[in-house]
C-alpha positions as CSV (number, residue, x, y, z in Angstrom):
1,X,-41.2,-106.8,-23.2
2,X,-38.7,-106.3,-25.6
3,X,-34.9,-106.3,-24.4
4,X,-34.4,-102.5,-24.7
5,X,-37.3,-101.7,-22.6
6,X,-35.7,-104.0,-19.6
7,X,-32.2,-101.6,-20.2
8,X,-33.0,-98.6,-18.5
9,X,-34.6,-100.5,-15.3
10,X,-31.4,-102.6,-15.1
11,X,-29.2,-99.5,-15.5
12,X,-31.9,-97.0,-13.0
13,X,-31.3,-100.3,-10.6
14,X,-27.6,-100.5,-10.3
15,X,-27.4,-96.5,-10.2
16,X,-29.8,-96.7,-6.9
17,X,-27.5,-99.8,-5.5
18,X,-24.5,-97.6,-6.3
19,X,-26.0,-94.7,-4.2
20,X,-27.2,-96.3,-1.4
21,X,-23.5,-97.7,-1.0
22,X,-21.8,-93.9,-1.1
23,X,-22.0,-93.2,2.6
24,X,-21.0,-96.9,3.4
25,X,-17.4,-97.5,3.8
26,X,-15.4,-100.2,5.5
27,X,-12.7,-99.4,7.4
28,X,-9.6,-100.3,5.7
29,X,-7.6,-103.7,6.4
30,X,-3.9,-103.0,7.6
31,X,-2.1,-104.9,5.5
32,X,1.4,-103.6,6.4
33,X,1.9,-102.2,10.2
34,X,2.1,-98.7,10.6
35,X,3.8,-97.3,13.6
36,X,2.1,-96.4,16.4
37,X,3.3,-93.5,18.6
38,X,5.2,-94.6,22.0
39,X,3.4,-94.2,24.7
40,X,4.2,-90.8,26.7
41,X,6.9,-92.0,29.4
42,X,5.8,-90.6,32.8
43,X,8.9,-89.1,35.0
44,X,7.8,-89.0,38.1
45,X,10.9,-87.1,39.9
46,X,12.3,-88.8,43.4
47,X,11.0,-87.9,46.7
48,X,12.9,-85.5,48.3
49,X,15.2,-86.7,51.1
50,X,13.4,-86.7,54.9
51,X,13.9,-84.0,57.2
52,X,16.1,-85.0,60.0
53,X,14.4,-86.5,62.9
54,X,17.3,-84.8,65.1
55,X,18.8,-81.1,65.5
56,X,22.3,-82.3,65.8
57,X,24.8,-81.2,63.1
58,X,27.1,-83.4,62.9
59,X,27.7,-86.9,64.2
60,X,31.7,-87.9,65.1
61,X,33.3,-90.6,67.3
62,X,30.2,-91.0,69.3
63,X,29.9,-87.2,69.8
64,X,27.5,-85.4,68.9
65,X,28.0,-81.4,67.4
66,X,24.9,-78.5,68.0
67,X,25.5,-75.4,66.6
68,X,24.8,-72.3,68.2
69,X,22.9,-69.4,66.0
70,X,24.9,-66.4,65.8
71,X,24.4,-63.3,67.7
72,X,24.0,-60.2,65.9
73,X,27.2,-58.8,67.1
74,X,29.0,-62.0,65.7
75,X,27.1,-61.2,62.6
76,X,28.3,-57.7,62.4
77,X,32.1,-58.5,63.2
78,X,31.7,-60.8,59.9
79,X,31.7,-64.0,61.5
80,X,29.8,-66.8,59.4
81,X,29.9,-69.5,61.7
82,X,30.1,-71.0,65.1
83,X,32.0,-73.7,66.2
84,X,30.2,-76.3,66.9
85,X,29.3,-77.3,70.9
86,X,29.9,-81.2,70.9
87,X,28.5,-83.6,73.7
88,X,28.7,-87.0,74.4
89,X,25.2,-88.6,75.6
90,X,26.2,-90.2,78.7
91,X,22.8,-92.6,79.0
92,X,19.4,-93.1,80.6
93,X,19.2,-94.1,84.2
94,X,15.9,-94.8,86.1
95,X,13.8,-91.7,83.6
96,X,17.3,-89.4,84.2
97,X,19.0,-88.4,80.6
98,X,22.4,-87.3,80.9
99,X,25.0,-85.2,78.1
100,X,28.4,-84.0,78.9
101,X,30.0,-81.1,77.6
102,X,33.9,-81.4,77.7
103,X,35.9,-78.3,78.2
104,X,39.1,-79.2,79.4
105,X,40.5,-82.2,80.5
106,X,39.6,-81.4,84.2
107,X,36.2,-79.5,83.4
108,X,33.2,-80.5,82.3
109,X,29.7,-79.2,82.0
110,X,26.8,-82.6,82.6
111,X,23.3,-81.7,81.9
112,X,20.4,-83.9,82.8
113,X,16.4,-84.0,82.6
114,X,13.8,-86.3,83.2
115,X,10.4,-86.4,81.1
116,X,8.4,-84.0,80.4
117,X,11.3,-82.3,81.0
118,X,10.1,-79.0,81.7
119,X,13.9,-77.8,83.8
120,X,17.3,-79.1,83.1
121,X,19.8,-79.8,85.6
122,X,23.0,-78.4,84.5
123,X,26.5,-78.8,86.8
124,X,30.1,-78.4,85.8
125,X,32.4,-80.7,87.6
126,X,35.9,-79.7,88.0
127,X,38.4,-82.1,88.7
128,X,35.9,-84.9,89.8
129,X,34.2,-82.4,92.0
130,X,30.5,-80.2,91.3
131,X,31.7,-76.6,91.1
132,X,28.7,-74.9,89.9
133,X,25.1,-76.7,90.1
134,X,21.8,-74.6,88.5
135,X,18.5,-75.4,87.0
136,X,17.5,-73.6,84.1
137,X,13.8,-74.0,82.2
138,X,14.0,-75.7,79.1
139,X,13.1,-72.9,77.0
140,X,11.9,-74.6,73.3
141,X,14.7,-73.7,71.1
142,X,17.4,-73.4,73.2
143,X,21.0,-75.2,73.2
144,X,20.2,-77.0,76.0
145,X,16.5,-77.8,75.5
146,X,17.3,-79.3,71.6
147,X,20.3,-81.3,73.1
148,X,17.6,-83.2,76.0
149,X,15.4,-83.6,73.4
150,X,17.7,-85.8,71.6
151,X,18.6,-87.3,74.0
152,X,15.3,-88.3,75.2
153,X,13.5,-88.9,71.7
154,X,16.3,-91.4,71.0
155,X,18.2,-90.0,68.6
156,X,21.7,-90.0,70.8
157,X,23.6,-93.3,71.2
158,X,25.6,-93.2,74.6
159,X,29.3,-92.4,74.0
160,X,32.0,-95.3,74.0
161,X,35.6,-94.3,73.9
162,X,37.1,-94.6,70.2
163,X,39.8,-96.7,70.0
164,X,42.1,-96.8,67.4
């Protein structure tokens, strides 16, 4: 076979490498680094604070401040707030929870319960003496039922005199 004859084989050869290699590409090679993006930063915002484990409203001197809701006709008169009833938790004898209530410095109003604490024991001593004595349910909700319930769940530190 002459050389011209072998020509168009060689060339028809190369052209069918050449196309079998079109669809075939390698990735390719990084040679310089091209920024990545960051990765999305997650903000995950704080827990919000825990509900209070007590109903007291404010904690003072070893005294402890409830606040009553106000009555509609306090409402109406334009009143936005009630001062606050503050007690002093007087301890835990034998199952017996006691909280005083001072009026004056010759009255005061004592409450006390023992668990379940269905009624509360409620007496105002004036001038070292029992005046009035009653027992009252202890309605859910009310001033004197939240105030035991303190008291008894553990939330109320007896009171100690403040000295300055």
């Amino acid at each position: 076979m002459s050389r011209k004859s072998h020509s168009p084989l060689i060339a028809g050869s190369a052209l069918v490498v050449l196309l079998a290699s079109c669809g075939k590409t390698e990735a390719p090679q990084q040679t310089e680094s091209q920024p990545t993006a960051a990765p999305l930063a997650v903000v995950i915002p704080p827990p919000p604070p825990p509900k209070p484990t007590h109903y007291y409203a404010l904690e003072e001197d070893g005294e402890y401040g409830y606040e009553e809701a106000l009555s509609e006709n306090d409402r109406k008169a334009g009143k936005a707030a009630s001062p606050l009833r503050m007690i002093r938790y007087l301890g835990e004898k034998d199952g017996l929870h006691k909280v005083a209530s001072i009026a004056s410095s010759t009255e005061v109003g004592v409450m006390s319960c023992k668990a379940p604490c269905e009624f509360i024991k409620i007496e105002v001593v004036v001038g070292g003496k029992v005046a009035q004595r009653e027992t009252v349910r202890a309605v859910k909700g009310t001033m004197a039922q939240i105030i035991m319930a303190d008291a008894m769940n553990g939330e109320l530190k007896p009171y100690t005199a403040v000295k300055w």
